[in-house]
N, CA, C and O of each residue as an XYZ file, in Angstrom:
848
protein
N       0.831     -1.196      0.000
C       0.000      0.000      0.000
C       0.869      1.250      0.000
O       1.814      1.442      0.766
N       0.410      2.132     -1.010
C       1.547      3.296     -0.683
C       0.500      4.631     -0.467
O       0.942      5.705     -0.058
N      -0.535      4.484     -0.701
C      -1.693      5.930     -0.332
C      -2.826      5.651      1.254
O      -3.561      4.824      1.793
N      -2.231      7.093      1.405
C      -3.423      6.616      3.106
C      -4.514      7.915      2.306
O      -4.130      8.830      1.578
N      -5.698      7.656      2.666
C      -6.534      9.179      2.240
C      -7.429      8.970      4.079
O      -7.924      7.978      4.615
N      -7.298     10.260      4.498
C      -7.812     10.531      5.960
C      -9.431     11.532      5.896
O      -9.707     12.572      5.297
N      -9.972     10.934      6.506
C     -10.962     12.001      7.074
C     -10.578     13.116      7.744
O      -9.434     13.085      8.199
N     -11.426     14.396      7.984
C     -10.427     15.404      8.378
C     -11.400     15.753      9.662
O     -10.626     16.176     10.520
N     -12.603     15.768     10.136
C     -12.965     15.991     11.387
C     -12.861     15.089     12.421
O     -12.965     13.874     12.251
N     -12.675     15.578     13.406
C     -12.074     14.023     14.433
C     -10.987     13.317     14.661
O     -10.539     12.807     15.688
N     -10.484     13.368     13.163
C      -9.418     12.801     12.968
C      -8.098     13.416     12.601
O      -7.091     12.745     12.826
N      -7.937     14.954     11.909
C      -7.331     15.784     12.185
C      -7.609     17.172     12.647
O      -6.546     17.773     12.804
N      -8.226     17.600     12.808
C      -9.173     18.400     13.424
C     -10.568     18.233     14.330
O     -11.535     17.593     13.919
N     -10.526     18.871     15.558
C     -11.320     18.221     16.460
C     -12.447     18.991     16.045
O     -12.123     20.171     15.906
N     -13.699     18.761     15.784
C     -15.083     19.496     15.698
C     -16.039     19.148     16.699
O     -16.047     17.950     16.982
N     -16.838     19.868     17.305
C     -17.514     20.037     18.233
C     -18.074     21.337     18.318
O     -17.566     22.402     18.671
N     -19.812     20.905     17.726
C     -20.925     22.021     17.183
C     -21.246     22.714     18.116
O     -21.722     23.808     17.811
N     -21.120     22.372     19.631
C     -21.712     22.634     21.202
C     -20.516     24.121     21.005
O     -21.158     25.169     21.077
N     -19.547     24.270     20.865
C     -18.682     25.166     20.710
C     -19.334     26.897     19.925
O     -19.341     27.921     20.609
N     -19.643     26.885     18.983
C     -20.681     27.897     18.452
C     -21.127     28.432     19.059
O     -21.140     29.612     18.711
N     -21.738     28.172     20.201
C     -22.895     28.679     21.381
C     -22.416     29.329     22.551
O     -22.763     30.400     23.048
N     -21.434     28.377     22.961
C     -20.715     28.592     24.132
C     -20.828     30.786     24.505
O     -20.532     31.772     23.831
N     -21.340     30.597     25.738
C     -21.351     31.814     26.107
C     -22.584     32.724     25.359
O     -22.794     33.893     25.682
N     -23.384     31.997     24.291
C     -24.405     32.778     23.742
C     -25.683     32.144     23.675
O     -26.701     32.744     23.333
N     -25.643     30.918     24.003
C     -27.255     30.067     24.206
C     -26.939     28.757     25.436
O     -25.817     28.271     25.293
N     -27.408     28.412     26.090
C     -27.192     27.598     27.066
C     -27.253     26.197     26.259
O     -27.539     25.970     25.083
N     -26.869     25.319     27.350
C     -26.742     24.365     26.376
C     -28.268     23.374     26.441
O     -28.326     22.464     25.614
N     -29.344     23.530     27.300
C     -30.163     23.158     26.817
C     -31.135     23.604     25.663
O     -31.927     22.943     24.991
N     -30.794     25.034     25.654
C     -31.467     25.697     24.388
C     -30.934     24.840     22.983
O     -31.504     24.187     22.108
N     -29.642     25.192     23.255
C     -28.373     24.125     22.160
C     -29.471     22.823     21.796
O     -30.109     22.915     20.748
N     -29.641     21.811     22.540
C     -29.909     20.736     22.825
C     -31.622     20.414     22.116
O     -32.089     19.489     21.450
N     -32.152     21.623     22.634
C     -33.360     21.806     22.044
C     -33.362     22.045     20.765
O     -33.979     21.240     20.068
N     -32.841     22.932     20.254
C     -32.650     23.472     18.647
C     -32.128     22.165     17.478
O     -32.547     21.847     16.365
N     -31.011     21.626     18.369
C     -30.303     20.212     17.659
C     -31.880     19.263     17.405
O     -32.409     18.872     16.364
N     -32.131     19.183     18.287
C     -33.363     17.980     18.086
C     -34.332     18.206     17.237
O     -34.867     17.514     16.371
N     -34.512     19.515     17.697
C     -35.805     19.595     17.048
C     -35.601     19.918     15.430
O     -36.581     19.838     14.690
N     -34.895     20.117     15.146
C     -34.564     20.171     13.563
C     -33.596     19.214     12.694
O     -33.247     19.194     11.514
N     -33.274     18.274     14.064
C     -32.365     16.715     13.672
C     -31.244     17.455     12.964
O     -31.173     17.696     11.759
N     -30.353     17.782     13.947
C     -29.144     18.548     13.269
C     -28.706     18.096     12.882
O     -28.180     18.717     11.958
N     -28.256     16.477     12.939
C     -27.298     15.918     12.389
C     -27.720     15.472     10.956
O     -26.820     15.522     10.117
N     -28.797     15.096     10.593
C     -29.606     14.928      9.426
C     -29.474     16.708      8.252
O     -28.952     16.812      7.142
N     -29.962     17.486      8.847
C     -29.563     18.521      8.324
C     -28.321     19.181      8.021
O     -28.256     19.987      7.093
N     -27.154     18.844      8.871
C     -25.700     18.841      8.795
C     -25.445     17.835      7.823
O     -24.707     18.368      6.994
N     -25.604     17.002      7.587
C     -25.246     15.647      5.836
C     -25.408     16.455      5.125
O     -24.657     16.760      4.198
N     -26.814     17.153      5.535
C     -27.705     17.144      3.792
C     -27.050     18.950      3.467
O     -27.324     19.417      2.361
N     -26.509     19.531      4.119
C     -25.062     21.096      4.129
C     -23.820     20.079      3.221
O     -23.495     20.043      2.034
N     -23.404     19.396      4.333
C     -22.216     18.555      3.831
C     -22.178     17.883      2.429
O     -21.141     17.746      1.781
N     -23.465     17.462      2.009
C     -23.828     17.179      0.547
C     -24.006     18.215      0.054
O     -24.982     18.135     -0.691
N     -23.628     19.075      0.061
C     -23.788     20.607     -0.874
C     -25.039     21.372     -0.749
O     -25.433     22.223     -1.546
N     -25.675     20.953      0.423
C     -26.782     22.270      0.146
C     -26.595     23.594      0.623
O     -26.362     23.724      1.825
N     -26.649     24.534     -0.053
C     -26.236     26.013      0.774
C     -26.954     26.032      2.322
O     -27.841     25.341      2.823
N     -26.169     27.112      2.806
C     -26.830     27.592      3.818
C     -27.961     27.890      3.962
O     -28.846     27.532      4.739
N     -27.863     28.910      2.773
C     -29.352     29.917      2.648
C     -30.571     28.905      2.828
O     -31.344     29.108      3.764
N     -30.794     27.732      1.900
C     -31.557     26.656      1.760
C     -31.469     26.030      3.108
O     -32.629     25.729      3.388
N     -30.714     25.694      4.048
C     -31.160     25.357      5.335
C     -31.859     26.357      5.897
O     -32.992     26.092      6.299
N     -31.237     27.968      6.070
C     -32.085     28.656      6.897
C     -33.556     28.554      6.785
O     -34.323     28.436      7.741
N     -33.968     28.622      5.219
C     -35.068     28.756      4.349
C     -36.290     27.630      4.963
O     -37.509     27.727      5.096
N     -35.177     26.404      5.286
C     -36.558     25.603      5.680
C     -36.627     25.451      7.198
O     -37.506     24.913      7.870
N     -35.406     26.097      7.612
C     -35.561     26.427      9.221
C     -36.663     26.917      9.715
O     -37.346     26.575     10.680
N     -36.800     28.068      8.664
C     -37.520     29.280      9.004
C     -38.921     29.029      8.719
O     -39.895     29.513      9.294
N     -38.902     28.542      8.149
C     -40.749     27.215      7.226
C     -41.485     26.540      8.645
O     -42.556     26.586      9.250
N     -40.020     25.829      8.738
C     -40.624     24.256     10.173
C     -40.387     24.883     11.400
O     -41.387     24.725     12.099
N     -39.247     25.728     12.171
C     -38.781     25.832     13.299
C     -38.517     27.411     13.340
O     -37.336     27.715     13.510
N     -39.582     28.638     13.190
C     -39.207     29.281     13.005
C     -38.426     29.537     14.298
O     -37.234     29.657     14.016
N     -38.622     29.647     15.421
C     -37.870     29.893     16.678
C     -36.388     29.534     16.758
O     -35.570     30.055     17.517
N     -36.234     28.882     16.153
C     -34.313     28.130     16.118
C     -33.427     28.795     14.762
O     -32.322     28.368     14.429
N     -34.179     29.964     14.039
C     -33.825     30.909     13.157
C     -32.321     31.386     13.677
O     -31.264     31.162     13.087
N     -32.481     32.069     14.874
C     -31.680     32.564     15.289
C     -30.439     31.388     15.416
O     -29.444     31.735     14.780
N     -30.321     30.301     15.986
C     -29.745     29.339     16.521
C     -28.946     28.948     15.331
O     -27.754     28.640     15.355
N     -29.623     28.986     14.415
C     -28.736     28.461     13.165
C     -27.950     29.276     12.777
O     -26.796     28.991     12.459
N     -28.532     30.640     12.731
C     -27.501     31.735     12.223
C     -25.809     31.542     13.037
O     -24.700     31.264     12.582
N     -26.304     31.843     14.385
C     -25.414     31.519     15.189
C     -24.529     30.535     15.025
O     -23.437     31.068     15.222
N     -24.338     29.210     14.736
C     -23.847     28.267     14.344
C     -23.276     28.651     12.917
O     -22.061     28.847     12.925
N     -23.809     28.775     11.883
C     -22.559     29.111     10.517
C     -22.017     30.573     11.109
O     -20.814     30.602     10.850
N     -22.361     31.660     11.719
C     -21.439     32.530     12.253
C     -20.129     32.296     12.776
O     -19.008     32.783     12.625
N     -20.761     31.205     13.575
C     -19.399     31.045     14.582
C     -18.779     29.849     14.373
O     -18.019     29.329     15.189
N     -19.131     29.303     13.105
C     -18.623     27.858     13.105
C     -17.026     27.795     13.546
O     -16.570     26.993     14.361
N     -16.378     28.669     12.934
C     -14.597     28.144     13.040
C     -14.608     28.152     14.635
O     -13.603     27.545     15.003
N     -15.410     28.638     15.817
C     -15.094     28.203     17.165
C     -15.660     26.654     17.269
O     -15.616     26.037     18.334
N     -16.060     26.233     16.362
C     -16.597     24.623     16.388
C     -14.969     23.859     16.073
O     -15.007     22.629     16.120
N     -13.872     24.350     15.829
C     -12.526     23.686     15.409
C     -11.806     24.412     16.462
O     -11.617     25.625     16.366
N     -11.377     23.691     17.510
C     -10.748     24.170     18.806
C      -9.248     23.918     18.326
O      -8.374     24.451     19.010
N      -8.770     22.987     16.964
C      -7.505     22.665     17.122
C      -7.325     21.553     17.106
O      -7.853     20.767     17.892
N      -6.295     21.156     15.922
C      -5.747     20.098     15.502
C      -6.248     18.873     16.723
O      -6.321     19.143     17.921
N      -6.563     17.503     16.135
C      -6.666     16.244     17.245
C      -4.849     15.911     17.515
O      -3.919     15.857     16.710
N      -4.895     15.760     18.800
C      -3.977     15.255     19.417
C      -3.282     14.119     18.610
O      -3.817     13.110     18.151
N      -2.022     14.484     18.538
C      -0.645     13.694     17.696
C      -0.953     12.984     16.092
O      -0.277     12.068     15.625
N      -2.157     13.657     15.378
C      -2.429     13.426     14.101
C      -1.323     14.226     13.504
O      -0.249     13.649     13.674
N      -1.234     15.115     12.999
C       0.049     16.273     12.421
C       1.116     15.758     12.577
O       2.078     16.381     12.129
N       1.413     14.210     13.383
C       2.890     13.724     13.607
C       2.871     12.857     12.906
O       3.912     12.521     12.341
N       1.478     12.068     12.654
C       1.925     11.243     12.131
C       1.332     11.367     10.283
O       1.501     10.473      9.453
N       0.875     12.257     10.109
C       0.392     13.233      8.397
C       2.107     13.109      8.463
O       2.484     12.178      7.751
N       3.243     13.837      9.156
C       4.376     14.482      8.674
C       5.176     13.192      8.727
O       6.254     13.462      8.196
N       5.171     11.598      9.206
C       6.388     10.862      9.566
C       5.647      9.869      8.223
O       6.429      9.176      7.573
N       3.733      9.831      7.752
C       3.953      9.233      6.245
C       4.044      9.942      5.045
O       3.868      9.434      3.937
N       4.462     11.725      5.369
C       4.875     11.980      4.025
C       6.790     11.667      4.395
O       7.584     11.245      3.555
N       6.942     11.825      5.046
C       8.581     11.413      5.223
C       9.331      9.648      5.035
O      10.436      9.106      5.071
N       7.535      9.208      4.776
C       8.179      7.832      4.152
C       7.789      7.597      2.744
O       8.063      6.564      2.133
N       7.013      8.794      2.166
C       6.805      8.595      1.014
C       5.342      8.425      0.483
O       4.850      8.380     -0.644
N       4.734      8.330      2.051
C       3.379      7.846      1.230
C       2.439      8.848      0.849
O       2.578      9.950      1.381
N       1.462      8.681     -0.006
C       0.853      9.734     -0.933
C      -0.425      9.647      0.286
O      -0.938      8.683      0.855
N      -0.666     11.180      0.384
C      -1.786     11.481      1.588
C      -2.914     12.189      0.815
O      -2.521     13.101      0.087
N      -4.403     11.919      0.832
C      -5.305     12.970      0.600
C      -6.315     12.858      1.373
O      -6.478     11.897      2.124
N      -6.923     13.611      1.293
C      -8.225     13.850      2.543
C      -9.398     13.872      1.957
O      -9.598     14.604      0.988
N     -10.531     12.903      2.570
C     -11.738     12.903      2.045
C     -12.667     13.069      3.270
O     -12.883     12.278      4.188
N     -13.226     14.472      3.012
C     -14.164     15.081      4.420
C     -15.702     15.356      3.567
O     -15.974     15.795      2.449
N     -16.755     14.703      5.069
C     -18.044     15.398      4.737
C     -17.761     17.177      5.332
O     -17.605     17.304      6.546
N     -17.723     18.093      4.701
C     -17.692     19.401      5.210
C     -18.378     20.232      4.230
O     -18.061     20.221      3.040
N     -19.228     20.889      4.664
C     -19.732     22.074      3.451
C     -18.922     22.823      2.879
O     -17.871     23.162      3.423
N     -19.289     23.229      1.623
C     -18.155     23.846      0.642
C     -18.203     25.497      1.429
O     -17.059     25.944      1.520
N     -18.914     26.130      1.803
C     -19.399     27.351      2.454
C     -18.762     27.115      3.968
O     -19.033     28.085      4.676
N     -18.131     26.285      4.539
C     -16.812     26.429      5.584
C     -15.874     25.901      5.554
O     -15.185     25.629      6.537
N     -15.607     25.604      4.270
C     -14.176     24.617      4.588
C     -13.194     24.874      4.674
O     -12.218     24.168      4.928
N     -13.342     26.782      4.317
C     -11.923     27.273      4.563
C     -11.781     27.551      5.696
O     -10.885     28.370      5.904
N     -12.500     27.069      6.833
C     -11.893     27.523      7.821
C     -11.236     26.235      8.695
O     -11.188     26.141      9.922
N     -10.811     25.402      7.825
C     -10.290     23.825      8.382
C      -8.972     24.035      8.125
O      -8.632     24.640      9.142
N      -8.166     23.956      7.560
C      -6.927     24.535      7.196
C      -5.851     25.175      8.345
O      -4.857     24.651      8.849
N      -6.611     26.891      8.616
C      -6.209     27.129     10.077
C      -6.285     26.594     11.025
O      -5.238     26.532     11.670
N      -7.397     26.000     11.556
C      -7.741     25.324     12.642
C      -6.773     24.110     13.079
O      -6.722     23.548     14.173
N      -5.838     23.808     11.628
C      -5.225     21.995     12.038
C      -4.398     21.955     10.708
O      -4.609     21.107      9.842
N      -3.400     22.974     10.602
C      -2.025     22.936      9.361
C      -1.838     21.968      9.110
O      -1.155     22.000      8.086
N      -2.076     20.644      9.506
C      -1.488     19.217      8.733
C      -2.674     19.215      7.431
O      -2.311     18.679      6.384
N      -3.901     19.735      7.486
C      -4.844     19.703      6.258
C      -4.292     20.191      5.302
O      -4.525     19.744      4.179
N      -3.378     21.284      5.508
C      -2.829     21.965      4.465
C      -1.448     21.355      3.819
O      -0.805     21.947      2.952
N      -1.064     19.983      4.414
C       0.159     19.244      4.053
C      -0.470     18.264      2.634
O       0.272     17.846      1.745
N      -1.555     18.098      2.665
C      -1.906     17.209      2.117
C      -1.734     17.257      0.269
O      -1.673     18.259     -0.443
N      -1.695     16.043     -0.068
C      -1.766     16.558     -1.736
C      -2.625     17.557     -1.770
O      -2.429     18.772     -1.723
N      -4.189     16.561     -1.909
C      -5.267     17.127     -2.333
C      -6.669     16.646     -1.004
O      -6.628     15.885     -0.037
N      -7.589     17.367     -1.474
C      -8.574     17.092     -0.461
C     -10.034     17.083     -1.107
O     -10.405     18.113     -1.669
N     -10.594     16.352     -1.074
C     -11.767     15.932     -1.881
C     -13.327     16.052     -0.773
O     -13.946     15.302     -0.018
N     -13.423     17.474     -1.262
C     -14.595     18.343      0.087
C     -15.970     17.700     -0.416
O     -16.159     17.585     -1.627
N     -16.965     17.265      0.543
C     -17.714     16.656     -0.191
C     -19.208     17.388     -0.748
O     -20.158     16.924     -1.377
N     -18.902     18.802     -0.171
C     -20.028     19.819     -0.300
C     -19.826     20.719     -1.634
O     -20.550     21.548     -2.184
N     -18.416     20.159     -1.951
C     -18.078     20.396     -3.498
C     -18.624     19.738     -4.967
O     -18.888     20.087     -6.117
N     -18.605     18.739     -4.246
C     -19.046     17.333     -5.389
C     -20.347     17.192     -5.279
O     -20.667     16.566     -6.290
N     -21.616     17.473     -4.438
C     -22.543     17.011     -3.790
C     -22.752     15.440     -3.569
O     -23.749     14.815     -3.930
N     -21.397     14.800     -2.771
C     -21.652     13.565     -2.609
C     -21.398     13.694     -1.165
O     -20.935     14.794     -0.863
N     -21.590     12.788     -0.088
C     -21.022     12.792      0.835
C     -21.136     11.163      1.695
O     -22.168     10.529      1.912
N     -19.934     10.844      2.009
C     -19.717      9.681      3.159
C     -20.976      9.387      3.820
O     -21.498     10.433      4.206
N     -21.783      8.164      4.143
C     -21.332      6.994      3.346
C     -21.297      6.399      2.053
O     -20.805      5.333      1.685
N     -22.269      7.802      1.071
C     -22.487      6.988     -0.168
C     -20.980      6.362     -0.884
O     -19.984      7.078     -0.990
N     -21.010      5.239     -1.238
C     -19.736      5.047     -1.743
C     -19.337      5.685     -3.098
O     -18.249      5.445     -3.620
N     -20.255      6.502     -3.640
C     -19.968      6.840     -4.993
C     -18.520      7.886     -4.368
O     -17.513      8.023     -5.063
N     -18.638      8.440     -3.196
C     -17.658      9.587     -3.220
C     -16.300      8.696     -3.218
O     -15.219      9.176     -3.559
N     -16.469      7.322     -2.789
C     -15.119      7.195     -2.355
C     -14.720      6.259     -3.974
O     -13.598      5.820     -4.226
N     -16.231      6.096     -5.117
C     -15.443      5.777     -6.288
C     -14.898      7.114     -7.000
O     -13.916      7.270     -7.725
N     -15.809      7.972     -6.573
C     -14.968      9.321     -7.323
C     -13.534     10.045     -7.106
O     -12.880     10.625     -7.973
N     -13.249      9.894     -5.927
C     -11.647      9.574     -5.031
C     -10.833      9.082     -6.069
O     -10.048      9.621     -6.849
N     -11.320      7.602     -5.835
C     -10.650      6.839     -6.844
C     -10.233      7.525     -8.063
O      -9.099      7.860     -8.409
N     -11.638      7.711     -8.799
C     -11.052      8.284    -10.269
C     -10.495      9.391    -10.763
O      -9.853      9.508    -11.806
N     -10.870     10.490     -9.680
C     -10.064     12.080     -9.550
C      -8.430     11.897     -9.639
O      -7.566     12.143    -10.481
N      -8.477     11.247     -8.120
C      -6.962     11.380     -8.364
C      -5.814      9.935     -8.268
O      -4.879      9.629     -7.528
N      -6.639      9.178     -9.703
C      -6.081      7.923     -9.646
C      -5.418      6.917     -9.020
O      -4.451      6.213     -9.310
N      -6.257      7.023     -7.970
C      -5.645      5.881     -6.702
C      -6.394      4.474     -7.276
O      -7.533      4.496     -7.741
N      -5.580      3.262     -7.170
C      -6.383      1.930     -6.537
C      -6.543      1.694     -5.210
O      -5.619      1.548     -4.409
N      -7.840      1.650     -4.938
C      -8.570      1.147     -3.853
C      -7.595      0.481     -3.248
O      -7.109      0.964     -2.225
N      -7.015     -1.032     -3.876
C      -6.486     -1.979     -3.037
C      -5.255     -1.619     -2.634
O      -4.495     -2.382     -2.038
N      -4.961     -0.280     -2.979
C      -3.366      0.377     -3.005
C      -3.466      1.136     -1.891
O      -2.422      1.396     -1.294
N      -4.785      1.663     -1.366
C      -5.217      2.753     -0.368
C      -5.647      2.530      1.083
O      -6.292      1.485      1.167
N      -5.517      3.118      2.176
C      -6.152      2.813      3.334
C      -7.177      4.139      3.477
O      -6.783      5.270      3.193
N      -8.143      3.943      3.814
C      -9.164      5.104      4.018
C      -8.954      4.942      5.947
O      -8.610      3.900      6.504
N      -9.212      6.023      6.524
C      -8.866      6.471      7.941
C     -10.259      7.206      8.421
O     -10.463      8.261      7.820
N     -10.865      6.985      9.015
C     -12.131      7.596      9.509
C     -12.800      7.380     10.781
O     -13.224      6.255     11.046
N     -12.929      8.295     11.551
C     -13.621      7.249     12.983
C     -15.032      7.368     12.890
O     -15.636      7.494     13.956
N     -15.771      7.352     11.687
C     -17.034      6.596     11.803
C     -16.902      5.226     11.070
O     -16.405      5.123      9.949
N     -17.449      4.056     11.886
C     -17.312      2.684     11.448
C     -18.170      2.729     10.275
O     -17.613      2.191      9.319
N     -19.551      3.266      9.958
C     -20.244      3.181      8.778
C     -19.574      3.829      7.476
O     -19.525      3.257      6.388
N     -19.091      5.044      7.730
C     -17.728      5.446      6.279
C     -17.073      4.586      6.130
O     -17.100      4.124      4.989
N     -15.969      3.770      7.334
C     -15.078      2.934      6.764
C     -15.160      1.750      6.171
O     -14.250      1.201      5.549
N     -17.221      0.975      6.516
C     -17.167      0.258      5.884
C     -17.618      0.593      4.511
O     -17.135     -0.177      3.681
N     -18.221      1.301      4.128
C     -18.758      1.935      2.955
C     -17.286      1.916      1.774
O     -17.291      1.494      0.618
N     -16.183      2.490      2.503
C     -14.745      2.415      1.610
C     -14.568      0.930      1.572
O     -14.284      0.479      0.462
N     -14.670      0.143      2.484
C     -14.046     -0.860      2.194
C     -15.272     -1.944      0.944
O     -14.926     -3.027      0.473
N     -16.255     -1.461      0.744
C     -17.459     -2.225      0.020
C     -16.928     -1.908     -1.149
O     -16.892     -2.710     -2.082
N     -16.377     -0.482     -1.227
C     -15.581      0.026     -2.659
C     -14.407     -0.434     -2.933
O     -14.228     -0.214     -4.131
N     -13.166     -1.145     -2.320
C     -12.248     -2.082     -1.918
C     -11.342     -1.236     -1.118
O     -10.554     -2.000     -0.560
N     -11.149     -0.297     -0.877
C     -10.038      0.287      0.286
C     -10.212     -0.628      1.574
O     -11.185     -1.217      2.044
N      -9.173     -0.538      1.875
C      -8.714     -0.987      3.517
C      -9.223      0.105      4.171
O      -9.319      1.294      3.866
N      -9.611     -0.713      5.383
C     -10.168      0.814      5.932
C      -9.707      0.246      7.693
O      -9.815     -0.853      8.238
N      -9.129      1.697      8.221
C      -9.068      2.160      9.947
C     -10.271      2.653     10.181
O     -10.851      3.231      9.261
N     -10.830      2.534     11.350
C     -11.888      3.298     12.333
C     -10.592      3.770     13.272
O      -9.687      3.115     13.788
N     -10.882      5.102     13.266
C      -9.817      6.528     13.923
C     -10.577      6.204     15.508
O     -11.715      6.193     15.976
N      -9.375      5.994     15.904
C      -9.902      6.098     17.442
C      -8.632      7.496     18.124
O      -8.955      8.666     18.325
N      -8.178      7.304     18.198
C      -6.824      7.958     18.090
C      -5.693      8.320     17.621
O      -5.709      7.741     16.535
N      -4.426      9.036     17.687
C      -3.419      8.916     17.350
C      -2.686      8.042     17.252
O      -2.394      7.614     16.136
N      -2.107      7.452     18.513
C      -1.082      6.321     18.698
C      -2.405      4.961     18.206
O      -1.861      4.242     17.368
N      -3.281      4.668     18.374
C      -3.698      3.744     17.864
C      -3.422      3.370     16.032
O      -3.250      2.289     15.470
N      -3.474      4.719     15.513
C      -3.848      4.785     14.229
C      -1.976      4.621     14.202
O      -1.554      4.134     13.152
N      -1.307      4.850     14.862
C       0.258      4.883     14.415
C       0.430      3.627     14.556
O       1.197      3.029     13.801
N      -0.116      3.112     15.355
C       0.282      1.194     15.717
C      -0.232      0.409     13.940
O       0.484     -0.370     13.310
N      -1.420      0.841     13.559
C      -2.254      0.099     12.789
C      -1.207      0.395     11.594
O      -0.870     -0.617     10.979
N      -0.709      1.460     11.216
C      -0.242      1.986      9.798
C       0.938      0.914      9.804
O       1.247      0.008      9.029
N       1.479      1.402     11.024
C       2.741      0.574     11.522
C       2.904     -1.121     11.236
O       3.854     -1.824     10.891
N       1.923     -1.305     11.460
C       1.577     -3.029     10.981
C       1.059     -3.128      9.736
O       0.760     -4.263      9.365
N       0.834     -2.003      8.822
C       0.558     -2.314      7.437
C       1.458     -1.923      7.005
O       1.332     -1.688      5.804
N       2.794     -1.622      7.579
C       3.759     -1.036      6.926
C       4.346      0.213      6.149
O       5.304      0.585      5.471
N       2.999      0.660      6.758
C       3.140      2.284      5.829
C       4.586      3.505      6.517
O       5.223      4.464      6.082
N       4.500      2.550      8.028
C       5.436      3.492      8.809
C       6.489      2.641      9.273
O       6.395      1.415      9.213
N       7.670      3.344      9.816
C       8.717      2.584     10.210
C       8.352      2.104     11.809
O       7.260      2.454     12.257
N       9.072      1.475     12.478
C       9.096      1.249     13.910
C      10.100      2.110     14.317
O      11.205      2.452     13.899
N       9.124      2.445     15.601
C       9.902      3.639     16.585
C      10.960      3.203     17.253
O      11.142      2.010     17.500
N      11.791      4.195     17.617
C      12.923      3.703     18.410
C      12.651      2.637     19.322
O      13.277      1.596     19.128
N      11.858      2.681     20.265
C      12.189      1.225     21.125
C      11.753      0.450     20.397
O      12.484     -0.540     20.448
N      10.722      0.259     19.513
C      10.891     -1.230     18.580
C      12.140     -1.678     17.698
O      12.455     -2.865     17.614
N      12.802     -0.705     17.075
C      14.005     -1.041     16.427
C      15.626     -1.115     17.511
O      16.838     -1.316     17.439
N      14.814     -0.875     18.205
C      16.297     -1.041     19.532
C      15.975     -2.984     19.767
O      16.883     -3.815     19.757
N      14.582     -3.291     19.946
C      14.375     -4.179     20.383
C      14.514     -5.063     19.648
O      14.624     -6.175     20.166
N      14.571     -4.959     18.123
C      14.375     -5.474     17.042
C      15.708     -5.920     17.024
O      16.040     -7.105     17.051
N      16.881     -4.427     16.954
C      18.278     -5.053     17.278
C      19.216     -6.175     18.105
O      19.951     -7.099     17.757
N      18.861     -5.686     19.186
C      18.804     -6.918     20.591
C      18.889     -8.492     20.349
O      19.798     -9.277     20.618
N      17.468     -8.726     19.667
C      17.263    -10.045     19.102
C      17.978    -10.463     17.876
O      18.164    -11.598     17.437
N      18.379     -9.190     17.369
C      19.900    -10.556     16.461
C      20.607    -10.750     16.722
O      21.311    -11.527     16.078
């Protein structure tokens, strides 16, 4: 395998929507607004390319009261990216230093994605990054991860897809990528590590020595 392609929320950048609010709606208001308009259902269907405007639009139809709430949230989204996930950026920089070809495949709306970049500089190491509010496809459909494929001519069986939702990674792997569920850093360094994408760290190659 010589291509890893990574998800980029969670997994190099921490996101957390509760952040937006902080200090301007409590968090049961938060809590209320999420539900009642199934944020996370409405967050896909952004992430699949629907504008903003078109969410507010039917906000404002079904829930007019959570008008405000939404605004608030694409306002303040970049406080939803507190900063790079813990020891990802070490290990983006130790598989381009072995060679391996990196790209990023994120559900993120095309209307914030520039604000991922700042939030977590290893996004910006990457070849390329395949936004899915660009394409209007988004994780799990597998078409995005055949369009991956054909954009920027990877084989599947050549690739590891990296994601800590288990339903994306199996969705890549139905398309044939190998696929990680992102739990962490050092987890995800152990796993690469045993597919060989990375070298062994000093105490494994000390230990490695020893035994001949």
């Amino acid at each position: 395998m010589s291509v890893v392609v990574l998800d980029l929320g969670n997994v190099l950048v921490r996101w957390d929507p509760y952040r937006a609010y902080a200090g301007r709606m409590s968090r049961a208001d938060v809590d209320r607004f999420f539900a009642d308009v199934d944020f996370a259902t409405l967050n896909h269907r952004q992430d699949a390319g629907r504008p903003w405007a078109d969410a507010r639009a039917e906000v404002l139809a079904t829930h007019p009261q959570h008008v405000d709430a939404l605004d608030l949230y694409v306002r303040h989204f970049a406080d939803t990216l507190p900063g790079p996930v813990p020891g990802s950026a070490e290990v983006v920089d130790d598989l381009a230093a072995a060679g391996v070809r990196l790209l990023g495949l994120t559900n993120w709306s095309a209307e914030t994605f520039h604000h991922a970049a700042p939030a977590a500089p290893a996004i910006g190491r990457l070849e390329a990054v395949l936004v899915s509010g660009e394409v209007g496809l988004a994780k799990p459909d597998p078409a995005i991860f055949r369009l991956l494929a054909a954009q920027f001519d990877v084989d599947p069986a050549d690739a590891v897809f990296v994601d800590d939702s288990p339903a994306n990674v199996a969705a890549a792997r139905e398309v044939g990528f190998h696929g990680i569920v992102f739990t962490d850093a050092a987890a995800l360094r152990r796993d690469l590590t045993a597919r060989g994408l990375l070298g062994r760290g000093p105490l494994d190659a000390g230990t490695a020595a020893d035994a001949t």
